[in-house]
C-alpha positions as CSV (number, residue, x, y, z in Angstrom):
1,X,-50.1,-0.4,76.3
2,X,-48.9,-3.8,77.7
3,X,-47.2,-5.7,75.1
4,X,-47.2,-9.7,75.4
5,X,-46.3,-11.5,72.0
6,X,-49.2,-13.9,70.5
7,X,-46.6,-16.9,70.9
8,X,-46.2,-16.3,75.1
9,X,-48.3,-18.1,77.7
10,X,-49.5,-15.8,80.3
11,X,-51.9,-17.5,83.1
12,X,-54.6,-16.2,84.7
13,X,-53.9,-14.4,87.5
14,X,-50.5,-13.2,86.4
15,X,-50.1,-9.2,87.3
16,X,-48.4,-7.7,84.8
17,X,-47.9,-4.1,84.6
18,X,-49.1,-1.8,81.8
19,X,-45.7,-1.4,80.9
20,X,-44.0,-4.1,80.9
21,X,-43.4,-6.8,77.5
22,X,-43.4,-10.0,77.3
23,X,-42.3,-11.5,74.3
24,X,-42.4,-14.3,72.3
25,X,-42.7,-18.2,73.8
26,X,-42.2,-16.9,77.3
27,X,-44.0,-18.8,80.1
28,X,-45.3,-16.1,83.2
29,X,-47.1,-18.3,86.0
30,X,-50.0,-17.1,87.7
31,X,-48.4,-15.6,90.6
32,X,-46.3,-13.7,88.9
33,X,-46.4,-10.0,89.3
34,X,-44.1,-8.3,86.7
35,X,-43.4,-4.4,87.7
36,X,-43.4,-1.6,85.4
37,X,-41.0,-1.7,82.5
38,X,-39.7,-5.4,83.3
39,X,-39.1,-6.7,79.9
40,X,-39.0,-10.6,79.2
41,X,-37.2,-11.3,76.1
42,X,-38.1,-14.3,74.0
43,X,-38.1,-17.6,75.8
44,X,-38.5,-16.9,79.6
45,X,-39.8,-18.9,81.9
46,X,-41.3,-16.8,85.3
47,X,-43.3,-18.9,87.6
48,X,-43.9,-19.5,91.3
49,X,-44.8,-16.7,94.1
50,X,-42.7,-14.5,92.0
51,X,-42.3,-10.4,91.7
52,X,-39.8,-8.8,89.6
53,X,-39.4,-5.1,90.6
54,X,-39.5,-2.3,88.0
55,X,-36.7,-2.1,84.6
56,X,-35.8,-5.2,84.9
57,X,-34.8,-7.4,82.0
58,X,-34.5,-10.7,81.8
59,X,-32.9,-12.4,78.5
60,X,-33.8,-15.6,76.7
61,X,-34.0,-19.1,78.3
62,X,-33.5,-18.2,82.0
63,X,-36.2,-19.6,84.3
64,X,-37.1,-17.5,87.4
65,X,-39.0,-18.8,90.4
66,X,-39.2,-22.4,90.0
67,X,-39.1,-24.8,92.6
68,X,-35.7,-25.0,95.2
69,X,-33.1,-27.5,94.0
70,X,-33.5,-29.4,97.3
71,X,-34.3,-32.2,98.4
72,X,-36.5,-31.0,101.8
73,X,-39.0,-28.8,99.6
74,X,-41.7,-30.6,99.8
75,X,-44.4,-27.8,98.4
76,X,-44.7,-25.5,100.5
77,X,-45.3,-21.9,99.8
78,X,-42.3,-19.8,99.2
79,X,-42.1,-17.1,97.1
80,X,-39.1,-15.0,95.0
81,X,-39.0,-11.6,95.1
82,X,-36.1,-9.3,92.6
83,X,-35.6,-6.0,92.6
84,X,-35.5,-3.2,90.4
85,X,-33.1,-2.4,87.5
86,X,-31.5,-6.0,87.8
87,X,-29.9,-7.6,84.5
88,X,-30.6,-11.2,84.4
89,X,-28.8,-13.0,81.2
90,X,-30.0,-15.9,79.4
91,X,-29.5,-19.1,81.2
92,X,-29.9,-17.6,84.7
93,X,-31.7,-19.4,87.4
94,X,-33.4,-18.3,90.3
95,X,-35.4,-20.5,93.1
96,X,-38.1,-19.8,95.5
97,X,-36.9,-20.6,99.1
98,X,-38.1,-22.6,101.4
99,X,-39.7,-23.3,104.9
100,X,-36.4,-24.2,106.7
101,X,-34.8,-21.2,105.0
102,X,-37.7,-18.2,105.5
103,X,-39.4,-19.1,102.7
104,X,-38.2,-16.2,100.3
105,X,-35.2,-15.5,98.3
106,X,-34.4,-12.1,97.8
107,X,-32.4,-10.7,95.1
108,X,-31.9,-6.3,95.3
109,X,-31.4,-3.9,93.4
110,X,-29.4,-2.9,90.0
111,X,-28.0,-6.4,90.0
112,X,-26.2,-8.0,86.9
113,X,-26.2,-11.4,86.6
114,X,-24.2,-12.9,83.4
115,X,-25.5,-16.3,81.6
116,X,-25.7,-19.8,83.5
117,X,-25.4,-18.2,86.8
118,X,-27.5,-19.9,89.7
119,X,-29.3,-18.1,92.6
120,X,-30.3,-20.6,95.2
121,X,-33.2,-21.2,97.4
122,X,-33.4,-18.5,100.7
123,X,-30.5,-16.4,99.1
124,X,-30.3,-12.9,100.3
125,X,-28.1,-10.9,97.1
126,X,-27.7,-7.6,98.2
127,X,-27.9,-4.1,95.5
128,X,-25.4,-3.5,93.2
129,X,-23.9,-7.2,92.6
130,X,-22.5,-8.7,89.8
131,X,-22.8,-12.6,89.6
132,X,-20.5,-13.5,86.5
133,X,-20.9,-16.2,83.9
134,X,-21.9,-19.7,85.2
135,X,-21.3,-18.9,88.8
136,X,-23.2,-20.5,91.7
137,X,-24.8,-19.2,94.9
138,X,-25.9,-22.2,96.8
139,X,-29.0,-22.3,99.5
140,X,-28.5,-19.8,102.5
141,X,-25.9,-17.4,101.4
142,X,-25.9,-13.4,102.0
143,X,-24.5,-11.3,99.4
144,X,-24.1,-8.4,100.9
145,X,-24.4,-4.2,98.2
146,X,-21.2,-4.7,95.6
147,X,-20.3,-7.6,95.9
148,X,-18.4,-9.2,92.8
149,X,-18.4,-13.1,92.0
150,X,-16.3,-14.4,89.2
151,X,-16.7,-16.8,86.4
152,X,-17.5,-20.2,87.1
153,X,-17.2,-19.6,90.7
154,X,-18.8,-21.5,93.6
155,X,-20.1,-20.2,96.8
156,X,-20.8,-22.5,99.6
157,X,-24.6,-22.9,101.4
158,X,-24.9,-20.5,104.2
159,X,-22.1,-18.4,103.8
160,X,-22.2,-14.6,104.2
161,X,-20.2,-12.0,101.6
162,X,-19.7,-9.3,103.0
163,X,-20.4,-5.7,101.3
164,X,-17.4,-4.8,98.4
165,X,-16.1,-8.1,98.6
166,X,-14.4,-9.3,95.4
167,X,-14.2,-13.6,94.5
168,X,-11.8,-14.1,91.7
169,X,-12.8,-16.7,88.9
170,X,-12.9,-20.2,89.2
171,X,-13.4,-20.0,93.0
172,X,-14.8,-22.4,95.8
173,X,-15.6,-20.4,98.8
174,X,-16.5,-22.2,101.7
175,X,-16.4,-20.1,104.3
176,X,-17.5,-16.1,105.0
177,X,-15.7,-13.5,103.2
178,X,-15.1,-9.9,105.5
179,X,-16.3,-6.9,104.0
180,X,-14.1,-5.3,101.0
181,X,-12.2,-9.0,100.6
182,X,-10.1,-10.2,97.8
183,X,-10.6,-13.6,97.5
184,X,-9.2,-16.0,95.1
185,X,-7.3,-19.4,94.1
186,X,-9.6,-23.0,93.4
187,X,-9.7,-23.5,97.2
188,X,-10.4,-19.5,98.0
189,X,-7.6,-17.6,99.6
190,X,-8.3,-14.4,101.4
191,X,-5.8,-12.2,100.0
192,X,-6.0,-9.0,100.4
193,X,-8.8,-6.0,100.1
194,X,-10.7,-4.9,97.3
195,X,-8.4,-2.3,97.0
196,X,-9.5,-1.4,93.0
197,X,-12.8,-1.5,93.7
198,X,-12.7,1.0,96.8
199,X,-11.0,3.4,94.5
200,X,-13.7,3.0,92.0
201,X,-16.6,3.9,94.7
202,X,-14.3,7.0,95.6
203,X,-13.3,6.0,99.3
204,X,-11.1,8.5,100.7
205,X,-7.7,7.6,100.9
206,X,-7.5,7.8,104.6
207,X,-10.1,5.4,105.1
208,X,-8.6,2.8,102.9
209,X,-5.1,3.6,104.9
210,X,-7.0,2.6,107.7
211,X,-8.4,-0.6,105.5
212,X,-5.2,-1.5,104.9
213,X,-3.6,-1.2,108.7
214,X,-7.1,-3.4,109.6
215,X,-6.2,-6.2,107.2
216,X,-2.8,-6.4,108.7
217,X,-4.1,-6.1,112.0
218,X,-6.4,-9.6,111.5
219,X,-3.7,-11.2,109.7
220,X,-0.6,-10.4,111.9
221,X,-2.2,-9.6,115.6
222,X,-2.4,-11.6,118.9
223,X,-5.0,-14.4,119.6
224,X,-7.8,-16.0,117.4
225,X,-9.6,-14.3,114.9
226,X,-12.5,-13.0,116.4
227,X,-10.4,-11.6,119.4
228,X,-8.0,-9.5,116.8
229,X,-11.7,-8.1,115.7
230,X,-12.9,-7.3,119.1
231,X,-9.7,-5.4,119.7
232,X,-9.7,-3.8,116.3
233,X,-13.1,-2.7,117.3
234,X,-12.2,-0.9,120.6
235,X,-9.5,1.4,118.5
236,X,-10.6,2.1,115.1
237,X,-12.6,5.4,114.5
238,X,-13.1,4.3,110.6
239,X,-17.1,3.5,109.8
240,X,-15.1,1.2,106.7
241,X,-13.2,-0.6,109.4
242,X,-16.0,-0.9,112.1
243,X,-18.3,-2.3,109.6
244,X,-15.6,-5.4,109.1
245,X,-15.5,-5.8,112.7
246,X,-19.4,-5.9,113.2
247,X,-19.6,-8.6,110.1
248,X,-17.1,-11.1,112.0
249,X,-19.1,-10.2,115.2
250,X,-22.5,-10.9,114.0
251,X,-24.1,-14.3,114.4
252,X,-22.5,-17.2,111.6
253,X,-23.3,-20.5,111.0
254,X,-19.1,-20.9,109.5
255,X,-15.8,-20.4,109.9
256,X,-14.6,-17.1,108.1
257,X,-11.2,-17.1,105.2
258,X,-8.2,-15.9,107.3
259,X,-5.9,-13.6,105.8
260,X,-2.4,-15.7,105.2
């Protein structure tokens, strides 16, 4: 049986699951769709083209869906849609995208997202992530499965994280961050690998050898950037390595963090 608390404002047309709960003073607009077993503690506000996917929570006072912070929006339809098992903390906000951006941000899968973080219109957050306390994805960004952002860390519009990647608290990052990075320091250093958080996942040790041998290959190796990746492409035979080399191949819109 659907439990929504006496106190909360549900609109017409709102979807809400059987499951789900909605409790007291919470605000769900009336394009909401709310999956089975999301639970909205006390004091949510969910509005917009909004879905949030199955299990997930949200805590008190964040507001999910509202309009981008941006000064192009002018009303168009956009939409939000979150994913299943996600976290959301109290204070969290999350925006609908926007015309110039594809109209939706996405958020996966499994997510945790600590209080006073900030998604941003047309974000992509990939599964598994962990967006720490008052941290900032601006408009545009990819965060790509695992990714880790510390506290009151900023991460620039349009720039991509790539899968593993760890940012270190109180962080600007202003440029894209390779695959399994360790980035930190105010102005954001690359400066190393996400070597703790390989071990965690269980990565063979061979393949983070060959990590390892990569890094110092695209810190230490012949000509630009990009041609020390095209190289490192033609001779690795790691899947952890290629997928580095075919994230500072793909299309970007900015410059990457160097290793030092």
């Amino acid at each position: 049986m659907m439990a929504i608390h006496p106190s909360a404002v549900v609109e017409e047309g709102a979807q809400i699951d059987p499951t789900a709960t909605v409790g007291p003073f919470c605000v769900v607009g009336p394009e909401v769709t709310l999956a089975a077993g999301v639970e909205l503690k006390s004091h949510v506000v969910v509005t917009g083209k909004t879905t949030v996917g199955a299990d997930t929570v949200i805590f008190s006072f964040a507001v999910i869906g509202e309009i981008p912070q941006d000064l192009k929006f002018k009303g168009e339809a956009s939409r939000l849609e979150i994913g299943e098992r996600n976290r959301i903390r109290e204070h969290v906000t999350m925006n609908c995208g926007t015309e110039g951006g594809g109209g939706v941000t996405r958020v996966g899968n499994d997510g945790l997202f600590m209080a006073g973080c900030h998604i941003a219109h047309d974000a992509q957050v990939g599964n598994n992530v962990i967006v720490v306390n008052n941290a900032a994805v601006a408009g545009h960004c990819v965060i790509e499965d695992q990714v880790i952002i510390g506290g009151l860390s900023g991460i620039h519009q349009w720039v991509r994280i790539g899968r593993g990647a760890i940012i270190g608290a109180v962080t600007m990052v202003t440029n894209d961050v390779i695959p399994y990075g360790l980035v930190q320091a105010p102005r954001g250093h690359l400066d190393g690998l996400n070597l703790v958080g390989l071990k965690r996942r269980g990565v063979a040790r061979s393949d983070i050898t060959a990590l390892r041998a990569a890094f110092q290959m695209l810190a230490q190796g012949e000509g630009t950037f990009h041609d020390r990746a095209e190289r490192l492409g033609a001779e690795t035979e790691s899947d952890y390595v290629r997928e580095i080399v075919d994230f500072v191949l793909a299309d970007t819109g900015r410059h990457f963090l160097t290793p030092k």
